[in-house]
Structures are given as C-alpha cells and as structure tokens.
N, C-alpha and C positions, 0 to 999 in steps of 0.2 A: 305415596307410601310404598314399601318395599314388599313385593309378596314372596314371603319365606317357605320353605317346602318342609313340612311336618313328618320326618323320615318314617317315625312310627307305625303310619298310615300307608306306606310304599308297600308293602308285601305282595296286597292281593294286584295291587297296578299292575308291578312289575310281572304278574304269573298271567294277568290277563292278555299285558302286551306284548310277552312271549309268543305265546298262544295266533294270535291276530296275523301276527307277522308269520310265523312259521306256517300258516294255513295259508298266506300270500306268498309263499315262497321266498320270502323275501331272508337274507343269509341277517341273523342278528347275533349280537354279545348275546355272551351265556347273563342268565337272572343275578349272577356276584358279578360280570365286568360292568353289571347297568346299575347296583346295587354301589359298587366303586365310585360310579362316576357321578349318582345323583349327593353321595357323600363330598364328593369333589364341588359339585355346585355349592350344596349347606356350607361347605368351607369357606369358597370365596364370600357369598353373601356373607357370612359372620364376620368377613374381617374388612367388608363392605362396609358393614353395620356401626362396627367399629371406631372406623377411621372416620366416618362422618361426626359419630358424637365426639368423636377426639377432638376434631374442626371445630364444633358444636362450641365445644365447651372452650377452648380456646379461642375465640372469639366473642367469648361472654366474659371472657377474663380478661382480655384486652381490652372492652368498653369499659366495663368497671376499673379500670387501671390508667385511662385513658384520662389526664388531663392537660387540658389546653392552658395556655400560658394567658391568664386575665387580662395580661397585661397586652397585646399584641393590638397592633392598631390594624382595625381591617378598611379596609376601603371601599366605598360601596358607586356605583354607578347608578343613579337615580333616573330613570327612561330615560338615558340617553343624554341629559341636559343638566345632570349637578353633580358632582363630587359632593360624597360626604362623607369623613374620617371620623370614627371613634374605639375606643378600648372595647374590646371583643366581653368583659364584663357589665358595662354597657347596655350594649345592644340583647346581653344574655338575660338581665336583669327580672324581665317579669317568664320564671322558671315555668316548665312545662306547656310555653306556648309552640306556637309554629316557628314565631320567629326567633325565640331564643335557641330552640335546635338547629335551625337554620346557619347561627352563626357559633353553636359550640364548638366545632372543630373537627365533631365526628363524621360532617357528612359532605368536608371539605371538597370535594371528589362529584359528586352530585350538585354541588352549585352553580350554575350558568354564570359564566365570567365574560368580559367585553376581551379587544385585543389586549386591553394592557395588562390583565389577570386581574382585574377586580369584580366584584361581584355586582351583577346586573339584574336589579330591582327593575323590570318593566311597567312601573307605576308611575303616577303622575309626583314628580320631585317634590313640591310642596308639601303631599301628603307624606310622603315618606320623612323628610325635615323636620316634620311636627311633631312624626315619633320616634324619632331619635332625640330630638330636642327633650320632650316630655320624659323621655326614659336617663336624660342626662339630667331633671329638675329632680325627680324620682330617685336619685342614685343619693343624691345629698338632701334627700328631704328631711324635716324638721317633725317630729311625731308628733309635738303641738303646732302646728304648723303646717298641715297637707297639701302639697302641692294639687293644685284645681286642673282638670284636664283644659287638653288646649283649646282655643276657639278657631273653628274656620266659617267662612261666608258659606251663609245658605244653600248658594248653588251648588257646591261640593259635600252638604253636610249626608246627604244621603251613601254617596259614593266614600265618604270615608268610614265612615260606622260600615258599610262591606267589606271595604281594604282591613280594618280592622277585625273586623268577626274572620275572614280569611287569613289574618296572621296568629287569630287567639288569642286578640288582644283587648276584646270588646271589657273585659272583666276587670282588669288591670285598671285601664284609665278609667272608667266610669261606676268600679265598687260592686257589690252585690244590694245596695237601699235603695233599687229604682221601684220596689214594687210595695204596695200598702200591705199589712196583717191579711193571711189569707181566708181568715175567718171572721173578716170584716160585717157586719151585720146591722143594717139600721134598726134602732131601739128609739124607744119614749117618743113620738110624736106625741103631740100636745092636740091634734087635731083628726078627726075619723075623716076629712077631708082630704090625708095625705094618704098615697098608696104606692110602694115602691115594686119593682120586680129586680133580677139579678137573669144575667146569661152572661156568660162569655166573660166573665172576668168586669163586667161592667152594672154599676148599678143604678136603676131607672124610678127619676124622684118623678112623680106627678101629683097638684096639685088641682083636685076635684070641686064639687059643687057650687051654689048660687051663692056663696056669702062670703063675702070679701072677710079676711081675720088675719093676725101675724100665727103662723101655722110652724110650733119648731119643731127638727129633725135630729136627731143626731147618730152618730156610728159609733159600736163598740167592736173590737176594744179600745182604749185609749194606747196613744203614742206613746214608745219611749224614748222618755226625753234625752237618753243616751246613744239615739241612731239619728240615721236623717231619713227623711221621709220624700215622697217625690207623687204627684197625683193631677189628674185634672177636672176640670168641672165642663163639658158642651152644656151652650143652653141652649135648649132645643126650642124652646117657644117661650115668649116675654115678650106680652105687648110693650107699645112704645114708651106708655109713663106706667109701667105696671112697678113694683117693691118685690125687692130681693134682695138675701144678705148671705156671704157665705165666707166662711173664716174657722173657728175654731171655739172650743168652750171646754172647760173643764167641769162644770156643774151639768150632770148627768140628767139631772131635773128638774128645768129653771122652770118658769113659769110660758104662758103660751111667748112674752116678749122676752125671748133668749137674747138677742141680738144686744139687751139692756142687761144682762146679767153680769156679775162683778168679776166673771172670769170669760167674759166672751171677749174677742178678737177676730177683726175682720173687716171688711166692707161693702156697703150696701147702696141701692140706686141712690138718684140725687147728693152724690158729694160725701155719702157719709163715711167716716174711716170710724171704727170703734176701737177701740184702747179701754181692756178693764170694763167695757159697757157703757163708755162715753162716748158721745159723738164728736171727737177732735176736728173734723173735719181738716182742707188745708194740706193735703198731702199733694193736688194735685189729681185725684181720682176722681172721674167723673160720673159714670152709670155705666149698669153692665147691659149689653145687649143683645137682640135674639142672634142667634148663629155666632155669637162671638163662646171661646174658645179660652179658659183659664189653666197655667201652668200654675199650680203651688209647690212650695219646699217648704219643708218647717228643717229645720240644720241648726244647732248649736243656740236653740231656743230663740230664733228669731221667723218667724213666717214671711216668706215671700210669695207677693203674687204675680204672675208676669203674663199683660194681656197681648193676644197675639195679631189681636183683631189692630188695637195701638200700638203693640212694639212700644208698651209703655213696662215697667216693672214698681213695683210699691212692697215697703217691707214694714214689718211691728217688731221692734222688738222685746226682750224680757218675757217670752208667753213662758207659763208655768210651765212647772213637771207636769205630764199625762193627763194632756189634752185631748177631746174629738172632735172629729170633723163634724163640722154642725150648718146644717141650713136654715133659714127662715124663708120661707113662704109667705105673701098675703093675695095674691091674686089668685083666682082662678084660672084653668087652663097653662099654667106655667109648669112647663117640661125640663129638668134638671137632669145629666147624666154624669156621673161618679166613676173613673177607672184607674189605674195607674198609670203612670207618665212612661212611656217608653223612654231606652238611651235616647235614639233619635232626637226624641221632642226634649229629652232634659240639653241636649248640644245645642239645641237651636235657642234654648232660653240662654244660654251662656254659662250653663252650670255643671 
C-alpha cells in the first residue's frame, strides 16, 4: 500500500523542521520552497495512484473481454510418456476448477510446456487419460443417462482421488451424494438391550445383555428416493455363527422381527437375502463377518451391497419411496458401526 502525505497536517512539520536545521546550522529552503516541494511529491503520488488503477482496471476489462477460442485443440504431455489432444472446451468443461483455468487461455503464459510447446502435466499418463477421457463422456452425456466416473485398479486408487482434489475435480466426477442426512439419528429400537452412541460422523450400534432376541434398529430420517445415497457398516464383533441383518425398511415400526416386515430389504447371516421380508435366498450371499467391512448405495431405487472382505457385490431392486437404514440384532455382544462412504471407498466399490 502507498503512503500518502496529508498536506493539511504539514504546517506545524514544516515550522518545526525549519527550526531544527537552522539551530544545526545547516543552510535550508525557506517553509514555501519545502511547502512547494512536498506539494510536488502529493502530485506525483496522485498520478501514481492514478495510473495504477488505470492498469487496474484495464486489465479487469481485458479478462472479462477475453475469450479463448473453444474450439483450439491443445496438446498435453502427460509425464513425459503420452500425447494427449483435445478441444480446449473439453478440458475446460467442469468450470471453476484448477484444471479448467489451467487450460482457459488466460494463463497461457504460466503453463510449464515440454520442447515442442505443449503443456506438461507431470503426472502419472494414465491418470491424466482417465480425466480427459471422463471429461470427453461428460461433454456428451445424456441427462437420463449419467455418465459413471471412471475405474482405476486399487493400487492407484488413493493416488488418484489426490491428483483429483489437486486439479478440483474431486466434485465433478464423484457428485455431492457421498454423505448420509446430517441429522441422521437412530430411532424405535424394539429392544432396551440395544444402545448406540455417535462421534465423528460415525455411529456405534451395540448390542447388550444375557438373552439372546431379534433386536430392530432403525435411522431417521428416511431416504430420498430422488438422490443416491452412499454409507458403510464395520462389524466390529459377530461371533462366528451369531444372526445379523442389515439392509433397509420403510415401516418405522415393525414389530421386534423387522427383518420379516413387508417393506424390509436386505441380508442377513446364513444365506438369507430378504426381498419385501422374504427370505429368497439364492443370490449367492453367504454370512457377514467379524472385521468384515460393508459398502451400500441405494441409486435409482435399487440397493447395493458390496463386501470388501469378498470383493463380492449383491444388489435388490424396486425398494420403495423413503426407506431407512435398519438393523437387526439377536446376539449378544455384537458391535455395529454406521458412517458415510468416503469418494475413496465409493472408487474402490466401482461406483
């Protein structure tokens, strides 16, 4: 910032630093040749002052004025190891990231280019291919019809969800539906033997006392069946042949056997799949176990479950309008934990 001299305030200065000097001996301008000159400084600062906003503003009018031709094909060097060409619209596509300014044109100037002048992405190729590719399915996507982000192998999956949150593009390919209702809250247990707590965005089902009973749970508020939803279950302790069920219900208050209710969905140990509170069994699902790890989706009225422990996935579909998540319990000592699905962990389910 520019410090301005307030002339107003000069009087007594100048009669002091008359004074000072004249008592030093020292030969000074009379109080009007210094009264002159500090006029002479205000001048230039003013037209200092001036010229800069002039700049200012003329350079605010040139980006607002500025545009780049959609159509130009840019060319990108991917570490060193892949050519990859597309329309500078493209690549601009998901607006107010890093990477769409990147390649709008305005900061043409600031881009690290190889010898041949194209721009040099120091990333791993692949990763970069996947988001140009997804941003080329995204350009022509169908609005009944969403194009699904891309998939990469495991061992990259950590490292691309970075490269992505470092281009600001974490949002774009993976939605704002990775997180449950933030006012999730378990309601209507059926049993004084269940007891939940809540930290950290996480919530802790435990299942108490000496008598074995089917013990239901469920969370309010219910889903709307017009988003998608993304969530996981850790179970934290399930002896080896203990009963567990966990899936979904729209009857807020079934009886203690939810799991049999004519709007539950979901699956439970020994083989059972439930469809409507039937046990169809036959999907292929076999029992849940301790330290195994549940991804769910419910999307377009279909529930998925995809276990991580099997690398197995199992889907129902048709679940009603405005569903909750519902547990059953019947053993003792059986530890449940309730959170949202991280992007991460929805990448690695394929979703």
């Amino acid at each position: 910032r520019r410090n301005y001299i307030d002339i107003s305030k000069t009087e007594e200065s100048l009669t002091a630093m008359t004074k000072i000097k004249e008592r030093k001996g020292v030969n000074t301008p009379s109080k009007d040749e210094l009264w002159a000159q500090l006029q002479e400084i205000q001048k230039q600062e003013l037209a200092a002052m001036k010229e800069e906003k002039q700049n200012l503003e003329a350079e605010k009018k040139a980006m607002e004025n500025f545009k780049a031709d959609p159509s130009d094909i840019i060319t990108i060097d991917a570490g060193g190891q892949l050519i990859i060409r597309a329309h500078r619209d493209t690549l601009c596509l998901a607006e107010d990231s890093t990477f769409s300014h990147m390649f709008s044109g305005r900061w043409e100037e600031s881009c690290v280019r190889d010898k041949h002048g194209h721009v040099f992405l120091d990333h791993d190729p692949e990763m970069i291919q996947l988001i140009v590719n997804h941003l080329r399915a995204k350009k022509i996507e169908d609005p009944t019809d969403p194009v699904l982000p891309p998939t990469i192998s495991k061992d990259k999956s950590k490292s691309f969800h970075i490269l992505l949150k470092y281009f600001g593009l974490e949002e774009f390919f993976y939605g704002e539906d990775s997180d449950l209702p933030s006012d999730l809250q378990p309601v209507a247990a059926t049993s004084s033997y269940i007891t939940t707590s809540h930290e950290e965005g996480k919530h802790r089902v435990c299942r108490g006392g000496n008598v074995n009973s089917f013990s239901f749970l469920g969370f309010s508020p219910a889903l709307d069946g017009e988003r998608s939803y993304f969530w996981k279950c850790n179970i934290v302790t399930l002896r080896n042949e203990d009963w567990l069920f966990l899936g979904l219900i729209c009857n807020q208050n079934p009886s203690q056997n939810s799991y049999s209710d004519s709007t539950s969905f979901g699956w439970a140990s020994s083989t059972q799949h439930y469809i409507a509170g039937i046990d169809t069994r036959g999907d292929g699902w076999t029992k849940f176990e301790q330290g195994e790890v549940l991804y769910f989706r419910l999307q377009d009225h279909v529930l998925t479950m995809h276990s991580t422990l099997k690398n197995l996935s199992f889907s129902i579909p048709n679940i009603p309008n405005d569903p909750c998540i519902h547990f059953n319990l019947y053993h003792n000592n059986t530890v449940v934990e309730l959170e949202p699905l991280s992007m991460l962990e929805k990448s690695e389910a394929g979703w």
